[in-house]
C-alpha positions as CSV (number, residue, x, y, z in Angstrom):
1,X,4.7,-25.0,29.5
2,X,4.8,-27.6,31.9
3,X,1.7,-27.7,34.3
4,X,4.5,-28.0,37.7
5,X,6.8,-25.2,36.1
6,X,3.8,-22.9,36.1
7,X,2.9,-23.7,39.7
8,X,6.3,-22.9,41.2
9,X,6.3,-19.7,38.8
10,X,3.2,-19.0,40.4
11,X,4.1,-19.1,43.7
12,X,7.2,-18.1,43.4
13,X,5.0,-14.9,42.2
14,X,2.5,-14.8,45.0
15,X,5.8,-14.9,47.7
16,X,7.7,-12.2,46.1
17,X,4.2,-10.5,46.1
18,X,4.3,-11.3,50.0
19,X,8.0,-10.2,50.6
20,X,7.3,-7.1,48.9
21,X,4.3,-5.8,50.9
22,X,5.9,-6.8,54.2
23,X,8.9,-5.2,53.7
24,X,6.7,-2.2,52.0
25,X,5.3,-1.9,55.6
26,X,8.2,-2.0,57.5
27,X,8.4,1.3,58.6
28,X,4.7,1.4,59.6
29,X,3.6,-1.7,61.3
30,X,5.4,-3.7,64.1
31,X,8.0,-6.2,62.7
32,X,7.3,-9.4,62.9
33,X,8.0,-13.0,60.7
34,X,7.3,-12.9,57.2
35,X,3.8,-14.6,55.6
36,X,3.0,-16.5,53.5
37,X,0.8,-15.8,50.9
38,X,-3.0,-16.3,51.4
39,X,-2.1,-18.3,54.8
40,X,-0.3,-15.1,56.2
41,X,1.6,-16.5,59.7
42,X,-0.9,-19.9,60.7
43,X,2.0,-21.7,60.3
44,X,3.7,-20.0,62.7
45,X,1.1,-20.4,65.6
46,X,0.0,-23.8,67.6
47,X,-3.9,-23.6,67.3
48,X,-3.3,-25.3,70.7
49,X,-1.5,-23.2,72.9
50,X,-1.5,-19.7,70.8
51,X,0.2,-18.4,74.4
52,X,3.2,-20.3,73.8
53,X,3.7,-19.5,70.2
54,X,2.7,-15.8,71.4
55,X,5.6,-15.3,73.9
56,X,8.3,-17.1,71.6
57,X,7.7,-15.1,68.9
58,X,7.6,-11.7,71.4
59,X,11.0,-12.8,72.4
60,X,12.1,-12.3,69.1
61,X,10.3,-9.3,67.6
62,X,9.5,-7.6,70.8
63,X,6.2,-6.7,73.1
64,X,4.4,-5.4,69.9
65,X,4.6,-7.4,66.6
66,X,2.5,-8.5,63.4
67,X,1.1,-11.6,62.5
68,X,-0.7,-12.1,59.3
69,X,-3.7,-14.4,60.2
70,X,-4.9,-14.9,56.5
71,X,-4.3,-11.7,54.4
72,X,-5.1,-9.2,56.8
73,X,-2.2,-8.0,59.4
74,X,-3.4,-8.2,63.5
75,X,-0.8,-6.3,66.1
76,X,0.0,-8.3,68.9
77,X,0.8,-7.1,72.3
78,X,2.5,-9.0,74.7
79,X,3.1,-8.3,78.3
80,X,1.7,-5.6,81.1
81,X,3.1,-2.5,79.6
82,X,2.0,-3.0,76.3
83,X,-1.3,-3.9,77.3
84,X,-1.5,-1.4,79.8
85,X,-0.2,1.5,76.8
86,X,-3.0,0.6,74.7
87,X,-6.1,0.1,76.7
88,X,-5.8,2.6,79.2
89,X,-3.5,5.0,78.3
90,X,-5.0,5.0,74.9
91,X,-8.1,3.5,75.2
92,X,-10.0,5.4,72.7
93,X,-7.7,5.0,70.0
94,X,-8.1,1.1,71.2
95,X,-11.5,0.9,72.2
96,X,-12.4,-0.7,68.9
97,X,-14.2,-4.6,68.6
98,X,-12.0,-6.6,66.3
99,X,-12.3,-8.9,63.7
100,X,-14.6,-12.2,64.7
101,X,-16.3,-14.1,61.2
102,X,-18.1,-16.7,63.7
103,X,-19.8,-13.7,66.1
104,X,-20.2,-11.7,63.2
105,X,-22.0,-13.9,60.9
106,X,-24.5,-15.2,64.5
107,X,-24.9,-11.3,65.3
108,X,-24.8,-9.5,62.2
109,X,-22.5,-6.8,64.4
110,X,-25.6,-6.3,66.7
111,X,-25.8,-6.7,70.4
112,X,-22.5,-5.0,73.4
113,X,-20.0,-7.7,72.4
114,X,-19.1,-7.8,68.8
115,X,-20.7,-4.5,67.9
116,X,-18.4,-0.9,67.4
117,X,-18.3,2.5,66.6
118,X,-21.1,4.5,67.6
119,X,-23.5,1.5,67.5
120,X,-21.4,0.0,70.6
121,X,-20.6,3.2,72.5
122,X,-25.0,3.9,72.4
123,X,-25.8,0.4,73.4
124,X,-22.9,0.2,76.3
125,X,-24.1,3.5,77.9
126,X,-27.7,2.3,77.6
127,X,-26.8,-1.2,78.8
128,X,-24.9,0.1,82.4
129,X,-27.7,3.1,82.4
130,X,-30.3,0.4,82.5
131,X,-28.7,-1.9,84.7
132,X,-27.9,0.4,86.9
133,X,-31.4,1.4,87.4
134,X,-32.3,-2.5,87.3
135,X,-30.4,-2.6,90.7
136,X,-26.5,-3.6,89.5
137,X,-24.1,-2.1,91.9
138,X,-27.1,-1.8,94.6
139,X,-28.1,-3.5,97.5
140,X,-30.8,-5.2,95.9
141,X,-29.1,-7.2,93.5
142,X,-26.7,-8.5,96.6
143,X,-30.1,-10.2,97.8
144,X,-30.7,-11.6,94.4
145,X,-27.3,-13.4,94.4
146,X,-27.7,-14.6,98.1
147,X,-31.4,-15.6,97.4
148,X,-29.3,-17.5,94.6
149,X,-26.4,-19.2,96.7
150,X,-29.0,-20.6,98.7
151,X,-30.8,-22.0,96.4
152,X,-27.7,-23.7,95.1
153,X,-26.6,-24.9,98.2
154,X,-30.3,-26.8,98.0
155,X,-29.6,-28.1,94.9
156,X,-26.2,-29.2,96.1
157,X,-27.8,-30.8,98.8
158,X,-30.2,-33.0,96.8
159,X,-26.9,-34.6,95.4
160,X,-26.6,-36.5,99.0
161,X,-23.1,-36.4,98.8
162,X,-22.8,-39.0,95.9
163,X,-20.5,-37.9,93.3
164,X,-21.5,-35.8,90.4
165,X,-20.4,-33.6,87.6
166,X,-21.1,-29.8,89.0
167,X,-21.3,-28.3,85.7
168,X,-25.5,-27.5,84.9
169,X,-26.0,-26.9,88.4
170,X,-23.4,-23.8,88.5
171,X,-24.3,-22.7,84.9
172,X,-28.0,-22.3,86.3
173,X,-27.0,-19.9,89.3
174,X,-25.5,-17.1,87.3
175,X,-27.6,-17.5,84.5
176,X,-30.8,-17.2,87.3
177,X,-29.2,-14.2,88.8
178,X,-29.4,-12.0,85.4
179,X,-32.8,-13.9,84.7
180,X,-33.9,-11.9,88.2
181,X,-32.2,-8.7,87.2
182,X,-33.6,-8.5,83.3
183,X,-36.8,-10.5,84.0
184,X,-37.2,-10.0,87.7
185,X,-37.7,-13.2,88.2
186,X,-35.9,-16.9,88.6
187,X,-36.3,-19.9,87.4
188,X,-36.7,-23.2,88.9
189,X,-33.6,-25.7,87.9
190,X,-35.6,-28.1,86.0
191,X,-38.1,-25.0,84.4
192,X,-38.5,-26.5,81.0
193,X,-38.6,-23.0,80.0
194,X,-34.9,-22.4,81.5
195,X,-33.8,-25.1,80.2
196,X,-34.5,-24.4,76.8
197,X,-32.7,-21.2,77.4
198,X,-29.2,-23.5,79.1
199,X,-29.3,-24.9,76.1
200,X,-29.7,-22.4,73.7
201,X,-26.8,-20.7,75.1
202,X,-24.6,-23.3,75.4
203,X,-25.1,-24.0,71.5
204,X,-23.9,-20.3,71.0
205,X,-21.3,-20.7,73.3
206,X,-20.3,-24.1,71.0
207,X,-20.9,-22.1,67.8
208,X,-18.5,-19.0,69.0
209,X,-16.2,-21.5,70.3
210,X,-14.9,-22.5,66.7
211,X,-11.5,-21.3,65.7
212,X,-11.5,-17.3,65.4
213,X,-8.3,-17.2,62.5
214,X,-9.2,-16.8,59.4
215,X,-20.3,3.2,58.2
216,X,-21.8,5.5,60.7
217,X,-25.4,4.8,62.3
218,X,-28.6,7.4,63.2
219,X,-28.5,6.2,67.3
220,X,-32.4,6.2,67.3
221,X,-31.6,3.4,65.1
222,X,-29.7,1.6,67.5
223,X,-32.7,0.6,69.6
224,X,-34.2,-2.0,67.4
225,X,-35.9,-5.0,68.5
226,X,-33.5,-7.1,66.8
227,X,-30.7,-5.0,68.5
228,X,-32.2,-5.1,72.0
229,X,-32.3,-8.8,71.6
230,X,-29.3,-9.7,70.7
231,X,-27.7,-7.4,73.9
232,X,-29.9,-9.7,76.1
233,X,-28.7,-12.6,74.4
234,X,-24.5,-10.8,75.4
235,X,-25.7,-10.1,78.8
236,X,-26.5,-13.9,78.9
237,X,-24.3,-15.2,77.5
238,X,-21.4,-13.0,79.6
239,X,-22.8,-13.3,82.4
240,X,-23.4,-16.9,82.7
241,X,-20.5,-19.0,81.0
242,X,-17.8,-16.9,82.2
243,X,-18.8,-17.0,86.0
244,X,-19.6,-20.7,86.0
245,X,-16.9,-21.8,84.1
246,X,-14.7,-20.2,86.9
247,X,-16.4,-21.5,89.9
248,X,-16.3,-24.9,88.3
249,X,-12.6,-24.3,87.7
250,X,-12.3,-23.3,91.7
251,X,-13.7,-26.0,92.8
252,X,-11.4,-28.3,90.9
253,X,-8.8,-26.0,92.4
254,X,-9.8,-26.1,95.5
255,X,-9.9,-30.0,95.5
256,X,-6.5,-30.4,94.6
257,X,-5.2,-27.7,97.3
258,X,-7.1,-29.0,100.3
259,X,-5.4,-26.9,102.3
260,X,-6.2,-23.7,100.5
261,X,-9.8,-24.9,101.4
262,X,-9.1,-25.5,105.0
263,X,-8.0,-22.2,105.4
264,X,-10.7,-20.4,103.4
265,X,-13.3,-22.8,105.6
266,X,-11.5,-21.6,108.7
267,X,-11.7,-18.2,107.7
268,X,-15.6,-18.8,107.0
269,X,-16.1,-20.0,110.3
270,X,-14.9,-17.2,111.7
271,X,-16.2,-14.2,110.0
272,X,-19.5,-15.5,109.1
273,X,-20.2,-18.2,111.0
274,X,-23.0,-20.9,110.4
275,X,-26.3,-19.0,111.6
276,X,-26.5,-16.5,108.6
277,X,-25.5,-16.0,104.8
278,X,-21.9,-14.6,103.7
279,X,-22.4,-10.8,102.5
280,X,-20.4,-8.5,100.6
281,X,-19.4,-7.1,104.3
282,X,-17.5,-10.0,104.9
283,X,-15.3,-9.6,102.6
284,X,-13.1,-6.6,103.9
285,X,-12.6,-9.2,106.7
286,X,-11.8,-12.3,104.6
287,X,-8.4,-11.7,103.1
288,X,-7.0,-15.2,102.6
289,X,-10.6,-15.6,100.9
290,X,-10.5,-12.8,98.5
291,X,-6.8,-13.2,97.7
292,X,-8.0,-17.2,96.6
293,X,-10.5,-16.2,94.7
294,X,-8.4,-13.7,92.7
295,X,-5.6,-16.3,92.5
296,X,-8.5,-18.7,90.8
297,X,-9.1,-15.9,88.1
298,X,-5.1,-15.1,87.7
299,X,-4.3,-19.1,87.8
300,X,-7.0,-20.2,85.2
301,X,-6.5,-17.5,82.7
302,X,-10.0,-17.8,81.1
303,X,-9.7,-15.4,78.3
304,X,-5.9,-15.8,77.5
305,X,-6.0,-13.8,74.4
306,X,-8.8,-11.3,75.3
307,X,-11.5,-10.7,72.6
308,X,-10.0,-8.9,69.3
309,X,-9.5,-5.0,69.7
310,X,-9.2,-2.7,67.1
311,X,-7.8,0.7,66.5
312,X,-10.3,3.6,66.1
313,X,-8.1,5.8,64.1
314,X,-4.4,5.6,62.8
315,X,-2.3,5.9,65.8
316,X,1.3,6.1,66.2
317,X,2.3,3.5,68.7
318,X,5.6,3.4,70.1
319,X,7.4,4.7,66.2
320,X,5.0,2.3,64.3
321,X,2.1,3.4,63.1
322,X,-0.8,1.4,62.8
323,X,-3.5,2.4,60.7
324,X,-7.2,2.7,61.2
325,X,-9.2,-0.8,61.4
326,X,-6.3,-3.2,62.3
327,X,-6.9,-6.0,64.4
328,X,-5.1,-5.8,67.9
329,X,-4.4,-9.3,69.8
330,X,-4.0,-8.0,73.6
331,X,-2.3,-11.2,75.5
332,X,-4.1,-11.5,78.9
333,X,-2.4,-14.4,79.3
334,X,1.4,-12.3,79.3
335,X,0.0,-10.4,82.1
336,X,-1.5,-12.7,84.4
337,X,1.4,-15.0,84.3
338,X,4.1,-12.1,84.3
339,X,6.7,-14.0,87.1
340,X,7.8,-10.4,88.1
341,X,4.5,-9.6,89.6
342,X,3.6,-12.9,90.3
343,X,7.0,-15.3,91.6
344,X,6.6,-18.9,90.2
345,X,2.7,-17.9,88.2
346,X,2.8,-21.4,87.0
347,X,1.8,-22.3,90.5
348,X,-1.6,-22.0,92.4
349,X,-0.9,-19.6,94.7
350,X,-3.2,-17.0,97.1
351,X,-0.1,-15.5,98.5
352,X,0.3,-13.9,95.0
353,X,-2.6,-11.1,96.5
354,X,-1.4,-11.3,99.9
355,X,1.3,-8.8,101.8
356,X,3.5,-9.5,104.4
357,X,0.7,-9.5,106.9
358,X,-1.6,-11.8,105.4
359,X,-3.5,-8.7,104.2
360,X,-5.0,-8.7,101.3
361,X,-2.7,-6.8,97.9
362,X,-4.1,-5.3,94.7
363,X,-2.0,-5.6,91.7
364,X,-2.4,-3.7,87.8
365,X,-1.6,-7.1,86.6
366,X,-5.1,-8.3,87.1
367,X,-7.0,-8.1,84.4
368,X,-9.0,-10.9,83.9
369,X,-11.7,-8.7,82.9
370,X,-9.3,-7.1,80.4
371,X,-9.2,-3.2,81.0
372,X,-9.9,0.2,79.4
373,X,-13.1,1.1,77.5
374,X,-14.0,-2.4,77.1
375,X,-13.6,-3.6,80.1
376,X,-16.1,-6.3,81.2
377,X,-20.0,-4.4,81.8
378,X,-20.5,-7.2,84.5
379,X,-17.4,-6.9,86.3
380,X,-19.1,-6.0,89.9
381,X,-21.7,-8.3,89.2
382,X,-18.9,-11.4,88.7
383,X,-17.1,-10.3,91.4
384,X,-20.1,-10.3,93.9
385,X,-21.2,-14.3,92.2
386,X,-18.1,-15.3,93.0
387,X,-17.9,-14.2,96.4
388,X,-20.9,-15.5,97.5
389,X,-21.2,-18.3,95.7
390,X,-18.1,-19.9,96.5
391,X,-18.3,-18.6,100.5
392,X,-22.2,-19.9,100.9
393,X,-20.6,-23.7,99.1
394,X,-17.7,-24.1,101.6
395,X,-19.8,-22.6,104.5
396,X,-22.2,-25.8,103.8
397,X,-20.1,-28.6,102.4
398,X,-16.5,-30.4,102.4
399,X,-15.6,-31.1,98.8
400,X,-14.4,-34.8,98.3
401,X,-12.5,-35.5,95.6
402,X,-12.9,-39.4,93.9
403,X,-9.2,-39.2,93.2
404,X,-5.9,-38.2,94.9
405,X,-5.5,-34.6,94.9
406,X,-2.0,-35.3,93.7
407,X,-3.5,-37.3,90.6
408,X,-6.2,-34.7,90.1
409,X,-5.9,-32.9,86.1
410,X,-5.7,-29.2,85.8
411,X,-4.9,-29.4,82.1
412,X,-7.2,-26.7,80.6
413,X,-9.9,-27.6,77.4
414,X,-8.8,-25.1,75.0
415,X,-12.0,-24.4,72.6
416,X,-11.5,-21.3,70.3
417,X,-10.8,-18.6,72.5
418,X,-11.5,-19.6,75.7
419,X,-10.0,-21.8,78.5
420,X,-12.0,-24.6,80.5
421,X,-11.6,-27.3,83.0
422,X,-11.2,-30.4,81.6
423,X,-15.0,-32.6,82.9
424,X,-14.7,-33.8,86.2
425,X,-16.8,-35.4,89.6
426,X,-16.8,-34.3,92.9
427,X,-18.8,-34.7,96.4
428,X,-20.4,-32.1,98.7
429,X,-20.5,-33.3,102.1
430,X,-23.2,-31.7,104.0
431,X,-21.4,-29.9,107.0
């Protein structure tokens, strides 16, 4: 037979094969396009804007639908209600980690991040247990950060307002701050010691950043060395990209809406003054302030696809049912930009968190931190970095920008999973 004839029987095979189980599982797991075989959907996804291809394809099959990233199905929810559904009105049934080859391969399923079951639900009540009694959430740990903002603003300073590139320097804050909460103790910028650990973490970082697609435990077992370790290595890694990706992304932000800055200066001024250090106090007091630094996390949509869930247990799920183990894609991205909560979310704009008044609004829709049981350990701790690190910078410096504000790029650097400024210079001007 005819080497070509075989083929197309072949595949013609392996489709059929394809057709049949998807329509086999119609009346359990969310509709959605038909795969191919082996490939599954991939085709049907843009590597470089999966939120695109994620709310075209909800307009057709709905808020919750199926994709087939390889063989395997994944449930994708789009949009605040769906989200909100699964991770906090059933966040048990959700509260599993989902697939991730790169992570689980690096952590062997170790460590607060890629970990589940009762491995993860042991090490994330030891983790906040032990932070907690480390200081998180306390007054202390406020002093660590502001010990910290100052000695940023020193770094800053040694700059002499010539441009540079603000990444290291804003990497090394947060990653000092949990080197004084786990360590109790900080590190000079140019420790050769810290260093070695910047760089160790941006290789992870590099390493995770590489495209995602493609039993029960004794708990006295949990606490292994090799266990312990790797949770350090989470709390690290968490801890500092995350927060200094977004203050570098502020900045950039900041540049190309001077007058977001002139008002957040102004409020600065003052609240705080220039005779002491920001505190967490100030912030009840610093609406326009808060609301621009919530707008920074909404706006930038660092995680747009949050970290793969899973389901715990086969769950009925608005009349599907999805069975124990499958992969759950929640869209971050759906939320943050919803335009009913936010008008115009395309735009950088604080008024999204502000009321009539200029007071500052809450909204369910943010949930850059995702929500439910795995919600973010260092939520408070971000929040508080933020705060002060941004308030102590524009209590000390103008930014200058080397180029028009107008001309300035916002694009986002998509690398995996995550979403980062694109590499840019800017000046602080002692005040």
């Amino acid at each position: 037979m005819d080497l070509v004839v075989v083929l197309v029987l072949s595949l013609s095979c392996l489709l059929l094969l394809s057709l049949w189980r998807q329509s086999s599982e119609k009346g359990k797991l969310p509709p959605g396009p038909i795969p191919l075989p082996i490939i599954g959907n991939i085709f049907q996804i843009d590597v470089k804007d999966i939120n695109q291809s994620f709310t075209k394809l909800s307009k057709v099959y709905g808020p919750v639908f199926t994709l087939y990233l390889g063989r395997k199905p994944t449930v994708v929810l789009h949009g605040y209600e769906a989200v909100k559904e699964a991770l906090i009105d059933h966040g048990e049934e959700f509260a599993g980690r989902g697939s991730f080859p790169v992570a689980e391969k690096i952590n062997k399923g170790l460590g607060i991040i890629f970990s589940h079951g009762n491995r993860w639900k042991e090490i994330r009540r030891f983790s906040l247990m032990t932070l907690r009694n480390l200081g998180m959430g306390k007054r202390s740990i406020e002093d660590r950060v502001q010990e910290e903002a100052q000695c940023l603003v020193d770094e800053l300073r040694k700059t002499n307002g010539s441009p540079c590139d603000p990444t290291f320097i804003l990497s090394c804050a947060p990653c000092n701050v949990i080197s004084s909460i786990i360590f109790q103790n900080r590190f000079d910028y140019k420790d050769k010691h810290f260093l070695t650990l910047m760089e160790k973490l941006n290789e992870n970082d590099q390493i995770l950043s590489s495209a995602w697609v493609q039993e029960n435990h004794n708990q006295h077992l949990e606490f292994t060395f090799e266990n312990l370790s790797t949770t350090v290595t989470d709390l690290f890694s968490a801890g500092t990209e995350t927060t200094s990706t977004t203050l570098k992304y502020a900045l950039l932000l900041l540049l190309k809406h001077p007058h977001v800055t002139a008002k957040v200066q102004e409020e600065i001024d003052r609240v705080v003054g220039r005779n002491r250090s920001p505190s967490m106090q100030d912030r009840r007091h610093m609406p326009y302030t808060d609301a621009m630094i919530h707008e920074v996390q909404r706006f930038i949509d660092i995680l747009p696809t949050n970290l793969p869930h899973a389901v715990t247990c086969d769950i009925k799920f608005r009349n599907y049912l999805i069975p124990k183990g499958t992969t759950v894609i929640t869209s971050l991205s759906s939320v943050l930009c919803d335009s009913k909560e936010f008008p115009n979310p395309e735009i950088f704009d604080p008024g999204h968190f502000l009321d009539g008044n200029g007071n500052f609004k809450k909204s369910d829709y943010f949930m850059p931190f995702s929500a439910g049981k795995q919600m973010c350990v260092g939520e408070g701790l971000a929040r508080m970095e933020l705060f002060l690190f941004l308030t102590t910078i524009l209590q000390n410096f103008n930014l200058k920008s080397l180029v028009h504000p107008k001309d300035i790029n916002m694009t986002p650097v998509s690398n995996g999973f995550a979403s980062l400024p694109p590499p840019y210079k800017l000046c602080f001007i002692p005040l």
